[in-house]
ZALO-857526 format. One record per residue: residue number from 1; x, y, z of N, C-alpha, C in turn. Coordinates in nm, 2 decimals. Atoms other than C-alpha are relative to their C-alpha. Layout:
<rec resi="NUM" n_east="X" n_north="Y" n_up="Z" ca_east="X" ca_north="Y" ca_up="Z" c_east="X" c_north="Y" c_up="Z"/>
...
// end
This chain:
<rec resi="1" n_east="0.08" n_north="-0.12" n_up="0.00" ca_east="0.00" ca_north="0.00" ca_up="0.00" c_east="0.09" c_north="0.13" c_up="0.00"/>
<rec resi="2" n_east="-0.06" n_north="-0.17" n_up="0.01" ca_east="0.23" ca_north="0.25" ca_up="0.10" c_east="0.08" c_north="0.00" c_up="-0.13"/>
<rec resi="3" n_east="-0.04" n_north="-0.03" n_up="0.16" ca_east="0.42" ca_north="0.21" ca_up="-0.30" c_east="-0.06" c_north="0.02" c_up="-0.08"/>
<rec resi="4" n_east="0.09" n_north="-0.06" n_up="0.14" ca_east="0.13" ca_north="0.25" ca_up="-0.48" c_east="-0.02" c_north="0.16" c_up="0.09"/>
<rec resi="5" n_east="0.03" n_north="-0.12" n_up="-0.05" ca_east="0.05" ca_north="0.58" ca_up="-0.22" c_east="0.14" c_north="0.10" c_up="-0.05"/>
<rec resi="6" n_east="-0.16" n_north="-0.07" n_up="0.04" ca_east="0.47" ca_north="0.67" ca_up="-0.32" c_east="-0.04" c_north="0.04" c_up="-0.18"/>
<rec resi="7" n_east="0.03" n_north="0.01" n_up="0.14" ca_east="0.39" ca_north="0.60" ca_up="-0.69" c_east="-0.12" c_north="0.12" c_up="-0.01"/>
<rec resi="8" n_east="0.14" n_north="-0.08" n_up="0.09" ca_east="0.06" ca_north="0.78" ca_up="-0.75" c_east="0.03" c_north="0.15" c_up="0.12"/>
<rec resi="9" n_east="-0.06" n_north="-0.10" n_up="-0.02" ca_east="0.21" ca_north="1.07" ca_up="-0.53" c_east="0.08" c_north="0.05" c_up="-0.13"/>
<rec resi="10" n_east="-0.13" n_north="-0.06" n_up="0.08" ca_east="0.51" ca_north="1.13" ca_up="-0.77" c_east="-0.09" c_north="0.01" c_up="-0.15"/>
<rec resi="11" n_east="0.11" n_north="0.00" n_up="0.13" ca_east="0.25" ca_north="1.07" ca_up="-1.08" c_east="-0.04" c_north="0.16" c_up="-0.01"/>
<rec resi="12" n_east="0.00" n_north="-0.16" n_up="0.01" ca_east="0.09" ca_north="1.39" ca_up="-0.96" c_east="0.07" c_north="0.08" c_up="0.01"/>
<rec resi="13" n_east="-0.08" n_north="-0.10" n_up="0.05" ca_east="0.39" ca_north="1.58" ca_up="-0.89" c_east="0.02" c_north="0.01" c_up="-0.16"/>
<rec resi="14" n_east="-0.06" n_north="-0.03" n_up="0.12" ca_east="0.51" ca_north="1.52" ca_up="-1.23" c_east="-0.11" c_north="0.06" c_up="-0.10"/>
<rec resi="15" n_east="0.09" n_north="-0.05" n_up="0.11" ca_east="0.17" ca_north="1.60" ca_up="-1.40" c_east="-0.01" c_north="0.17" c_up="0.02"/>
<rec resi="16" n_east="-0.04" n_north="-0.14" n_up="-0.08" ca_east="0.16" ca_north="1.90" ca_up="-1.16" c_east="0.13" c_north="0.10" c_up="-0.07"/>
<rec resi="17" n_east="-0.11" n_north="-0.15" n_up="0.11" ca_east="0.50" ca_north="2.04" ca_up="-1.33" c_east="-0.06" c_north="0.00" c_up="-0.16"/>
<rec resi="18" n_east="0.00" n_north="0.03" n_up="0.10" ca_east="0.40" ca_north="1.93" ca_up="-1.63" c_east="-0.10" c_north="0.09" c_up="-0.05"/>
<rec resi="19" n_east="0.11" n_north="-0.12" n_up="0.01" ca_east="0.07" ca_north="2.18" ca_up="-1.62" c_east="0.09" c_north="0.10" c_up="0.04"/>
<rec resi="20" n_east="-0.05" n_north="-0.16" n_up="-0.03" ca_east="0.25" ca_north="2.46" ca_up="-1.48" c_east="0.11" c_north="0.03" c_up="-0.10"/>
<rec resi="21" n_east="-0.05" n_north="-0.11" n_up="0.13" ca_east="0.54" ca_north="2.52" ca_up="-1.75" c_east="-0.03" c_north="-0.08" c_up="-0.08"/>
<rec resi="22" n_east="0.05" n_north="-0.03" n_up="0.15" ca_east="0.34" ca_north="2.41" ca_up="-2.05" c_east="-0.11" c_north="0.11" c_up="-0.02"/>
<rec resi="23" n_east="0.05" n_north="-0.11" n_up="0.00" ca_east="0.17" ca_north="2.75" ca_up="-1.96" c_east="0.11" c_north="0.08" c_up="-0.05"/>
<rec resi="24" n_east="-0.13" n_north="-0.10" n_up="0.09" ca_east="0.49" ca_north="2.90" ca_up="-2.08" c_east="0.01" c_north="-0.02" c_up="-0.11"/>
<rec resi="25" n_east="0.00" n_north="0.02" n_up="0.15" ca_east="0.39" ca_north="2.78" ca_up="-2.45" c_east="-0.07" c_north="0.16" c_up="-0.03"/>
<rec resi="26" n_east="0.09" n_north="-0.05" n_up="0.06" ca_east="0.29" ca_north="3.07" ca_up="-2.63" c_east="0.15" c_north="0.18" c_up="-0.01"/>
<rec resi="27" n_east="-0.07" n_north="-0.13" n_up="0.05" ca_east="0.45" ca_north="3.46" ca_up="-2.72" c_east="0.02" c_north="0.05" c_up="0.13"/>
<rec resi="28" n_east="0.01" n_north="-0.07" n_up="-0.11" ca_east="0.63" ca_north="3.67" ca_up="-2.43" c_east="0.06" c_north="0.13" c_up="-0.02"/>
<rec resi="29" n_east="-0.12" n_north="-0.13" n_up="0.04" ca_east="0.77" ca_north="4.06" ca_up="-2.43" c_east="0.02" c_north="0.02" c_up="0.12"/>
<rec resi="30" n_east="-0.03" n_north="-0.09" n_up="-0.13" ca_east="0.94" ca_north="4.28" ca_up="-2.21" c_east="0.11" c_north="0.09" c_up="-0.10"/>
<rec resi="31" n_east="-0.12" n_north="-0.09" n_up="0.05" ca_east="1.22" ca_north="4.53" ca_up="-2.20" c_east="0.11" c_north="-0.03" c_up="0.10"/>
<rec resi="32" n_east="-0.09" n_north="0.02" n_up="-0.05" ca_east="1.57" ca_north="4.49" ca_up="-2.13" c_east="0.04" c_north="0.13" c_up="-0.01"/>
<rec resi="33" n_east="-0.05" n_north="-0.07" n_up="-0.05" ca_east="1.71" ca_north="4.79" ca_up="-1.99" c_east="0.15" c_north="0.00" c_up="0.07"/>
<rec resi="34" n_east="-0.10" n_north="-0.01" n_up="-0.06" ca_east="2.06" ca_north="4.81" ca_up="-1.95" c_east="0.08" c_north="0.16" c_up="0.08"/>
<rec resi="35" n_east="-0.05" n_north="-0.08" n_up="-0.02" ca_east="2.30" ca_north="5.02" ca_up="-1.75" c_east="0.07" c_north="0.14" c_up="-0.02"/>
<rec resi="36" n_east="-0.03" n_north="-0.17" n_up="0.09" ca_east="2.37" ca_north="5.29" ca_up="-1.97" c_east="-0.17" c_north="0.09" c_up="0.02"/>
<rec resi="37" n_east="0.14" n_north="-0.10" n_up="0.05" ca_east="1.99" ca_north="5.38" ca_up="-1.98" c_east="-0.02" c_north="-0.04" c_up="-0.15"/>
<rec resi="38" n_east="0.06" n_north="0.05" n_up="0.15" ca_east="1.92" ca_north="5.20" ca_up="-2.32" c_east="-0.12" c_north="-0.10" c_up="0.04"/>
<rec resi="39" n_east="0.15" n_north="0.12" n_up="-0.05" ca_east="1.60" ca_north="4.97" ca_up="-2.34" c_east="0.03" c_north="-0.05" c_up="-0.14"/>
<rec resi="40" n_east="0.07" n_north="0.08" n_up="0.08" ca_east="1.53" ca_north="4.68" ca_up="-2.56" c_east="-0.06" c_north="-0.08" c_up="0.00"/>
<rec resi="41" n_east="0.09" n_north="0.06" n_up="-0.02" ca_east="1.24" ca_north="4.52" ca_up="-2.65" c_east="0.01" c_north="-0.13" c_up="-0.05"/>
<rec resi="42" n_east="0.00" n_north="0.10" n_up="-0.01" ca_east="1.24" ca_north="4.17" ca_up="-2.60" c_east="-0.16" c_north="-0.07" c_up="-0.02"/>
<rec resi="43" n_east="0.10" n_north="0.08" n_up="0.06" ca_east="1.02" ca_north="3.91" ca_up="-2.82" c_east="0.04" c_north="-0.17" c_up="0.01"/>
<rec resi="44" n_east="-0.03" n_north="0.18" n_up="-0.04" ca_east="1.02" ca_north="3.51" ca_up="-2.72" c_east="-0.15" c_north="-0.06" c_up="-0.06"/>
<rec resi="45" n_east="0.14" n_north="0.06" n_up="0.05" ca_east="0.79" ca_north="3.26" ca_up="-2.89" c_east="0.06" c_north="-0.13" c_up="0.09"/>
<rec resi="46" n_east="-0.06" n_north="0.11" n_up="-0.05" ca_east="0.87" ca_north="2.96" ca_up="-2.62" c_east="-0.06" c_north="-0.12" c_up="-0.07"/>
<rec resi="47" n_east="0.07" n_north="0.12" n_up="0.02" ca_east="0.77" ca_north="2.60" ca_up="-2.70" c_east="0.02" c_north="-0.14" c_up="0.08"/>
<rec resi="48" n_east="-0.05" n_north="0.06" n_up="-0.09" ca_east="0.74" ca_north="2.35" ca_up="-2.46" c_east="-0.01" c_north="-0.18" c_up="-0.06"/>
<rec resi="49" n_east="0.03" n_north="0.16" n_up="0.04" ca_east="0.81" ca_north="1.93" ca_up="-2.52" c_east="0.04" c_north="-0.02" c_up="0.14"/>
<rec resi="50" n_east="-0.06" n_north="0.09" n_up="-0.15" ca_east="0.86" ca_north="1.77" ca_up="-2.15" c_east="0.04" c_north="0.07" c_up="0.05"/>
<rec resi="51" n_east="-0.10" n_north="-0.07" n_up="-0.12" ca_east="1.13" ca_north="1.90" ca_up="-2.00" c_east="0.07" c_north="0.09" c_up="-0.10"/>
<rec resi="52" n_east="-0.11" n_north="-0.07" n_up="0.12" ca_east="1.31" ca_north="2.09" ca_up="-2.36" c_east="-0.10" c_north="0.14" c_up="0.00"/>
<rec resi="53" n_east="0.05" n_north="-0.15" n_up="0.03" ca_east="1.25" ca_north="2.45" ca_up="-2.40" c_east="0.08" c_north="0.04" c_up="-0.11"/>
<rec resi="54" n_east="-0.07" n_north="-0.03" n_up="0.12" ca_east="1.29" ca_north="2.54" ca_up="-2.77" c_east="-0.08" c_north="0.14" c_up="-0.04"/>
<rec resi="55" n_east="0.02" n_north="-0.11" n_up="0.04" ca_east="1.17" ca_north="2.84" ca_up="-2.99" c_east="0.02" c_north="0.11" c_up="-0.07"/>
<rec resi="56" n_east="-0.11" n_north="-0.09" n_up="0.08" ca_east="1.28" ca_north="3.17" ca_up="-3.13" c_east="-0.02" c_north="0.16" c_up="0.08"/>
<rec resi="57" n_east="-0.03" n_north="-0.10" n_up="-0.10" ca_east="1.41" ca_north="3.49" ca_up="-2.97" c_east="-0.05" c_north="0.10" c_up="-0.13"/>
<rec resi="58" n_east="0.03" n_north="-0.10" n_up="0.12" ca_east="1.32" ca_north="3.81" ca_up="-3.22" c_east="0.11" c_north="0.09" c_up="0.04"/>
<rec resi="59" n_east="-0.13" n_north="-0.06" n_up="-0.06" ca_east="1.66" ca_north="3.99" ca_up="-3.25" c_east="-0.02" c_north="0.13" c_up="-0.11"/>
<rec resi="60" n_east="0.00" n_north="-0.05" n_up="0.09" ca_east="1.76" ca_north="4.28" ca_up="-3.48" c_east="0.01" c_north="-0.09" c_up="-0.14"/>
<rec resi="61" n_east="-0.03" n_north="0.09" n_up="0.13" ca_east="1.89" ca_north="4.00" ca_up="-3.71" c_east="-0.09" c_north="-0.09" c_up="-0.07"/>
<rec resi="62" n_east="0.07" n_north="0.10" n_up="0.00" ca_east="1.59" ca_north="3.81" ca_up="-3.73" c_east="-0.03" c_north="-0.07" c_up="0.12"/>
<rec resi="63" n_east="-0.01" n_north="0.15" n_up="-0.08" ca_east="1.42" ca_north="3.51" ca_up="-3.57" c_east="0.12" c_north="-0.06" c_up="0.03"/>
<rec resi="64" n_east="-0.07" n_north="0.10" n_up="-0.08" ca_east="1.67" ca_north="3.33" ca_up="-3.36" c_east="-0.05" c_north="-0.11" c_up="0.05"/>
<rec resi="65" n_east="0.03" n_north="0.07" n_up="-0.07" ca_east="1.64" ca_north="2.99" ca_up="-3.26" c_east="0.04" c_north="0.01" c_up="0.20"/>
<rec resi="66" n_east="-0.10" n_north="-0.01" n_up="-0.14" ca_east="1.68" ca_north="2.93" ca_up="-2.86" c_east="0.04" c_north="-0.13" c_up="-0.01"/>
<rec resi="67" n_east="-0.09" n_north="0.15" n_up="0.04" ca_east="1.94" ca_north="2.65" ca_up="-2.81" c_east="-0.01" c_north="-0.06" c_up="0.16"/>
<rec resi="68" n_east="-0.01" n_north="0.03" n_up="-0.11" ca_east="2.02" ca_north="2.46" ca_up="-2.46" c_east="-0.09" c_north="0.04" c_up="0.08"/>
<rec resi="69" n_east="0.11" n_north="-0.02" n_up="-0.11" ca_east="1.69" ca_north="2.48" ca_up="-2.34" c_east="-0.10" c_north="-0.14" c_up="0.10"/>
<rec resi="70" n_east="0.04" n_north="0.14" n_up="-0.10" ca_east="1.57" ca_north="2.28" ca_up="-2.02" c_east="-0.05" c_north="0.09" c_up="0.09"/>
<rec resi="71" n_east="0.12" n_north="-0.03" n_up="-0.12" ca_east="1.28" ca_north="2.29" ca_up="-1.77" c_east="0.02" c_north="-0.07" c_up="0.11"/>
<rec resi="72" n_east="-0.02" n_north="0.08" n_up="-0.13" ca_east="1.31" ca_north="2.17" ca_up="-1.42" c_east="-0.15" c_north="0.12" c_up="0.13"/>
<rec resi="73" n_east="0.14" n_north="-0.03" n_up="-0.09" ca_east="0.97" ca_north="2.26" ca_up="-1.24" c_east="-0.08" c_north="0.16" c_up="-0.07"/>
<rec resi="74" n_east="0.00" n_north="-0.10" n_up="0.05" ca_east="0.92" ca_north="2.65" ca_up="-1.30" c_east="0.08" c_north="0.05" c_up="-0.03"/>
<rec resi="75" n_east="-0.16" n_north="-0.11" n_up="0.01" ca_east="1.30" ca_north="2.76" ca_up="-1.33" c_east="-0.01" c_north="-0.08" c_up="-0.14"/>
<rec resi="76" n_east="-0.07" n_north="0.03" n_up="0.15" ca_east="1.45" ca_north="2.71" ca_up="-1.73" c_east="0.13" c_north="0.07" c_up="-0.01"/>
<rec resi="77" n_east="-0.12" n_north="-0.08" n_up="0.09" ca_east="1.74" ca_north="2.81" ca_up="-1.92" c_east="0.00" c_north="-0.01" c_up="-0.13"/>
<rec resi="78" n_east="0.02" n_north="0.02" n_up="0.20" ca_east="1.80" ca_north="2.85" ca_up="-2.27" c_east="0.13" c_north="0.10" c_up="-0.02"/>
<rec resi="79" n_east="-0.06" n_north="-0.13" n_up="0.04" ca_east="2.05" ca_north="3.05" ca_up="-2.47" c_east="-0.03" c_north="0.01" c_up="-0.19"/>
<rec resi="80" n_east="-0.02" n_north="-0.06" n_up="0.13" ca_east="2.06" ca_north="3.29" ca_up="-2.80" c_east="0.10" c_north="0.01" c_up="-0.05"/>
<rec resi="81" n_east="-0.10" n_north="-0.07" n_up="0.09" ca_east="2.31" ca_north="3.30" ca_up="-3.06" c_east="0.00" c_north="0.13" c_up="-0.13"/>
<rec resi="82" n_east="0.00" n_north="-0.13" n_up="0.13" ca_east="2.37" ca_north="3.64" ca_up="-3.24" c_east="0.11" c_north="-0.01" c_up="-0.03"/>
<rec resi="83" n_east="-0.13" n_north="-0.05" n_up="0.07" ca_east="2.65" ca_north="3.64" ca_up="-3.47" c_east="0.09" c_north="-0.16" c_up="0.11"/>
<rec resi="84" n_east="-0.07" n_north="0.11" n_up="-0.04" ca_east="2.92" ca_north="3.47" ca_up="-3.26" c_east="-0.06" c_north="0.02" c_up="0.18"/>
<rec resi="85" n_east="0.08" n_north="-0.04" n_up="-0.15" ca_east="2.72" ca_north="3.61" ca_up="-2.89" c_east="-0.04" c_north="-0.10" c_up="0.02"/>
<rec resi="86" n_east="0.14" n_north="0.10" n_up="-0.04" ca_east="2.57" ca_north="3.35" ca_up="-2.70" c_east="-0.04" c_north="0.07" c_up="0.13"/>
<rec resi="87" n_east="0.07" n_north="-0.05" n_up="-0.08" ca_east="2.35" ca_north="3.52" ca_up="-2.46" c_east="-0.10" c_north="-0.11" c_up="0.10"/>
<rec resi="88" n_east="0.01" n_north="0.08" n_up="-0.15" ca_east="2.27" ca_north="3.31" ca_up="-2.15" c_east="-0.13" c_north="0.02" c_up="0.08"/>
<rec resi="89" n_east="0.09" n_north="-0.09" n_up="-0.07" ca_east="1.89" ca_north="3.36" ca_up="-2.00" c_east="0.01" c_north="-0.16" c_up="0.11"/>
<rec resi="90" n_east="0.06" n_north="0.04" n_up="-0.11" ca_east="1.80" ca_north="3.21" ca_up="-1.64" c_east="-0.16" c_north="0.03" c_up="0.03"/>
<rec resi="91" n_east="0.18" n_north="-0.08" n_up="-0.05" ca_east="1.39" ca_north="3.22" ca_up="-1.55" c_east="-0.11" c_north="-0.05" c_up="0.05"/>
<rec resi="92" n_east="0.11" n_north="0.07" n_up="-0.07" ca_east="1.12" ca_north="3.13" ca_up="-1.37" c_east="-0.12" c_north="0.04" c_up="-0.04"/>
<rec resi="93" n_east="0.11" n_north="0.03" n_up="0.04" ca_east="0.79" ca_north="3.07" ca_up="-1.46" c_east="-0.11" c_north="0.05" c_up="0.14"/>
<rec resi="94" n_east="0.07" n_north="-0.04" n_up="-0.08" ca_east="0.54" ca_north="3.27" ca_up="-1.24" c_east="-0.13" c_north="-0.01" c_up="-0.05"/>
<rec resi="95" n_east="0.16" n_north="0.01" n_up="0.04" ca_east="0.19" ca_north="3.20" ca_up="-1.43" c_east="0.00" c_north="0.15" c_up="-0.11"/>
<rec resi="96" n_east="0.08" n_north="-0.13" n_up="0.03" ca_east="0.11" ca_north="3.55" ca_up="-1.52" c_east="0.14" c_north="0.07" c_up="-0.07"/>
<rec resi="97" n_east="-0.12" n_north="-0.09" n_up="0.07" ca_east="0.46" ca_north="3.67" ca_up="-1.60" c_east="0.14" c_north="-0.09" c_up="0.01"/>
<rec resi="98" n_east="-0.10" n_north="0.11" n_up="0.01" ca_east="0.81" ca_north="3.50" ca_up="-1.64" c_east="0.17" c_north="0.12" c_up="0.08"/>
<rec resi="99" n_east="-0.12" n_north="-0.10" n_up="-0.05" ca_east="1.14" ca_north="3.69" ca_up="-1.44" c_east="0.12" c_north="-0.07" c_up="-0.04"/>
<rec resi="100" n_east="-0.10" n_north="0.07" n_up="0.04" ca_east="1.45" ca_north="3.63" ca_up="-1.64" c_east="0.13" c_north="0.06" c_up="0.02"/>
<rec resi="101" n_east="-0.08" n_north="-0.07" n_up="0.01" ca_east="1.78" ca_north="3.70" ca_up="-1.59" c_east="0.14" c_north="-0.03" c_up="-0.13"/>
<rec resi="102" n_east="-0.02" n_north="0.03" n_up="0.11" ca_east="2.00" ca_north="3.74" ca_up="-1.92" c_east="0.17" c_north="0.05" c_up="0.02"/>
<rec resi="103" n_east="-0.17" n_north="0.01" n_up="0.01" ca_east="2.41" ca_north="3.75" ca_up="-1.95" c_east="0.05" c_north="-0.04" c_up="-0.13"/>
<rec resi="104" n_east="-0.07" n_north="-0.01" n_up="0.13" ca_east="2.66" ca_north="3.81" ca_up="-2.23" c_east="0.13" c_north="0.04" c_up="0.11"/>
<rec resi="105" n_east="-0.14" n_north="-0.09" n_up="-0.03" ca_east="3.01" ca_north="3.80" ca_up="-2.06" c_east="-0.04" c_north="0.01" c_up="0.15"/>
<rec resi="106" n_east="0.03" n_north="-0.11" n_up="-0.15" ca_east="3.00" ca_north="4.01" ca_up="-1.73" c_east="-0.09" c_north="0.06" c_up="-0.04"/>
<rec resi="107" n_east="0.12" n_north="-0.08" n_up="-0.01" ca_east="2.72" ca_north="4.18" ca_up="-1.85" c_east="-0.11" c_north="-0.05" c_up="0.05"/>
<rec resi="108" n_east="0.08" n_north="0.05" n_up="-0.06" ca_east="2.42" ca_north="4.08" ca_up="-1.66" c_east="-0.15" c_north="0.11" c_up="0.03"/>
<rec resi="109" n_east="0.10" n_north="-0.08" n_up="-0.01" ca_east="2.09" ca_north="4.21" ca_up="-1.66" c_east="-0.16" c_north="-0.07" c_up="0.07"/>
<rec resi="110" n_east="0.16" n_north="0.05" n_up="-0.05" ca_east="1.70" ca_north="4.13" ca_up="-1.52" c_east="-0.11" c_north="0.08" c_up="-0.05"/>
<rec resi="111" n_east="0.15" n_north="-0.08" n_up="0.03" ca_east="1.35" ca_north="4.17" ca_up="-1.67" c_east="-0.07" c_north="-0.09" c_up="0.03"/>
<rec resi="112" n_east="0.09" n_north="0.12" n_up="0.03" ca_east="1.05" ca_north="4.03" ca_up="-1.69" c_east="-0.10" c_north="0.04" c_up="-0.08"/>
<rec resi="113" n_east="0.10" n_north="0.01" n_up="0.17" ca_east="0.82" ca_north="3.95" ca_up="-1.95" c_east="-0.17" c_north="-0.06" c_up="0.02"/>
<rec resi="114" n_east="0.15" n_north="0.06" n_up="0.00" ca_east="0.45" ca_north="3.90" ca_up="-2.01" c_east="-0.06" c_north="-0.03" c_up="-0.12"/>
<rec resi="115" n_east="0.04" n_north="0.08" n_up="0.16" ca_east="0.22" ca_north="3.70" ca_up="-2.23" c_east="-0.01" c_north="0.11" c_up="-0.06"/>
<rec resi="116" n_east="0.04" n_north="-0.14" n_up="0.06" ca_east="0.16" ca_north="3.91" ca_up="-2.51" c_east="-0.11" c_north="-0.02" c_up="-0.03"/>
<rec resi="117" n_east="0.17" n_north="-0.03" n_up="0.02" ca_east="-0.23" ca_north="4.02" ca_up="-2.61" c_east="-0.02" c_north="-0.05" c_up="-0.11"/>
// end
């Protein structure tokens, strides 16, 4: 008794993540504001399979794929390649909005993003 009560526990956790970031499918923006006082506007189309977080970033250059993307409950990672840049995001999955933080180098920055309308 108590392995099937272990088993059909862990069942629900995993369905349980598994509803919460496949709410991160779909379009997100924000603005990255760096330390100079510049802003840019940030466009993500995520896509979720399991545990892989794939997609496309919207850059000046175009659509970007995102590469090394992995989900572990509500936290992800993923990164952007521009040119020879790989830009590094960290982020959590809050329902209603997503707080990411994004690195190139020593540069390091934080936004957060909401679905878009």
């Amino acid at each position: 008794m108590k392995r099937i009560t272990t088993h059909s526990f862990l069942i629900v956790c995993f369905v349980i993540s598994l509803t919460t970031t496949g709410n991160l499918n779909g379009k997100w923006t924000g603005v990255l504001k760096t330390d100079q006082g510049r802003e840019y506007p940030l466009f993500y189309n995520f896509k979720i399979d399991g545990d892989q977080l794939t997609g496309t970033a919207k850059t000046p250059k175009g659509d970007m794929p995102i590469t090394n993307g992995k989900i572990n409950g509500d936290d992800f990672v993923f990164s952007v390649i521009i040119g020879k840049m790989e830009i590094d995001h960290i982020g959590k999955f809050y329902g209603d909005s997503v707080g990411v933080d994004i690195s190139l180098g020593e540069a390091k920055s934080h936004t957060t993003l909401k679905r878009e309308q």
